[in-house]
C-alpha positions in Angstrom: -46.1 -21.0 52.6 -43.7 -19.5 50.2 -44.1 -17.8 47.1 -42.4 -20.5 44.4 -39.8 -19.3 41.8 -39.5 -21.9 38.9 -36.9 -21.3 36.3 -38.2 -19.7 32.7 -39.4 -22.0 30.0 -39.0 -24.9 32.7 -40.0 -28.2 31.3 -41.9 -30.4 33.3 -40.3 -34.1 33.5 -40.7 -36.9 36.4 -37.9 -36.6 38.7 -39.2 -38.3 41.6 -36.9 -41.2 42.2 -37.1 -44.9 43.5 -34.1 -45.9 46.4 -33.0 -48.3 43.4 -32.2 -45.5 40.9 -29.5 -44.4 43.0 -28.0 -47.5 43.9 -25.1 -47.5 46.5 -24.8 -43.7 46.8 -25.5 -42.4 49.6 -27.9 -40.2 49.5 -28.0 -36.8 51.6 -31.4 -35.2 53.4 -32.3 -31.9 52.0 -35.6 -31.4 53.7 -38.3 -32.4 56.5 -41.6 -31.6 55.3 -44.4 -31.8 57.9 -46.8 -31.1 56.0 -48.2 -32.6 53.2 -48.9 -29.6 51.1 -45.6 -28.4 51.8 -44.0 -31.9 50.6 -45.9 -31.6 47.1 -44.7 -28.3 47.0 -41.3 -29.3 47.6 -41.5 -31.5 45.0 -42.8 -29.4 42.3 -40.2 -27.3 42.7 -37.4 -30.0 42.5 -39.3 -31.2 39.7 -39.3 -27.9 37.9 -35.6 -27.7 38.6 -34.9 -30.9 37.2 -33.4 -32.2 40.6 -33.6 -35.8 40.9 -34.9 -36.6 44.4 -36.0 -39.3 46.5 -38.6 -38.5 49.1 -39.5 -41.2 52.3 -41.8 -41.0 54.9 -40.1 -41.5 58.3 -40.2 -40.1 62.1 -38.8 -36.7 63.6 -39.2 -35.3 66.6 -41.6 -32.1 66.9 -42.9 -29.5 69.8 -41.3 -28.6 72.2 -43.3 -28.4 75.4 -45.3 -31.7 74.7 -42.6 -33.4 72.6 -43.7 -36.6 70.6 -42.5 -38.3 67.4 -44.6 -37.6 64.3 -44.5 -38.6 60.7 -42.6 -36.5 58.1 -41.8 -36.2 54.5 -38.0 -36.8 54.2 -36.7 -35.5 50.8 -33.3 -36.4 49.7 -30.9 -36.1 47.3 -27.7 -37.4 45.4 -24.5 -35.4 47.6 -23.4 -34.3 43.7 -26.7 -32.0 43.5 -27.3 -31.0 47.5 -25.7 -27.4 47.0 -27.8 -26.3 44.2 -30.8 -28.3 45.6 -30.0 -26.3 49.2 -30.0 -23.0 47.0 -33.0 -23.9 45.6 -34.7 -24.4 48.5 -33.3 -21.4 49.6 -34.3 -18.8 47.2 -37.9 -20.1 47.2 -38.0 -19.4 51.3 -37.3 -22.6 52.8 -35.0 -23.4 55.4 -33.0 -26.3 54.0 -32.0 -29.6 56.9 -28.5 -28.5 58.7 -26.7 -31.5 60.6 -26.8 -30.7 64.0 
């Protein structure tokens, strides 16, 4: 797992949001986390970043020679804050979800 980088003097706030608090807007995926330690993870950092986030399980697709759908952590966030979000993600060693 990557070394995190959180921002100096970062305050700590709840960011975590409910599907309600972003009401019509559609909201874009950021990240699949497989794992759960690397969901919480992913949502410390968002947290220390202060980049509201909304995070759903739902199904992917994983291996590759015995294929089968598993259960993932889908993080997302308002289309407004996915560039710095990606960077984010970025700079702290994760790969960020790319449209295929």
């Amino acid at each position: 797992m990557p070394t995190l980088h959180f921002p100096p003097g970062s305050a700590v706030r709840q960011v975590r949001r409910e599907p309600e608090f972003f009401g019509e807007t559609e909201l874009s995926l950021l990240y699949i986390a497989k794992k759960l330690k690397e969901a919480l993870a992913l949502e410390q950092l968002l947290t220390a970043y202060s980049i509201e986030y909304l995070v759903e399980p739902d199904a992917y697709k994983g291996g590759l020679i015995f294929a089968s759908e598993r259960i993932g952590a889908f993080l997302y966030v308002a289309p407004d804050r996915l560039d710095v979000a990606r960077d984010i993600l970025i700079k702290n060693g994760y790969k960020p979800y790319e449209v295929a």
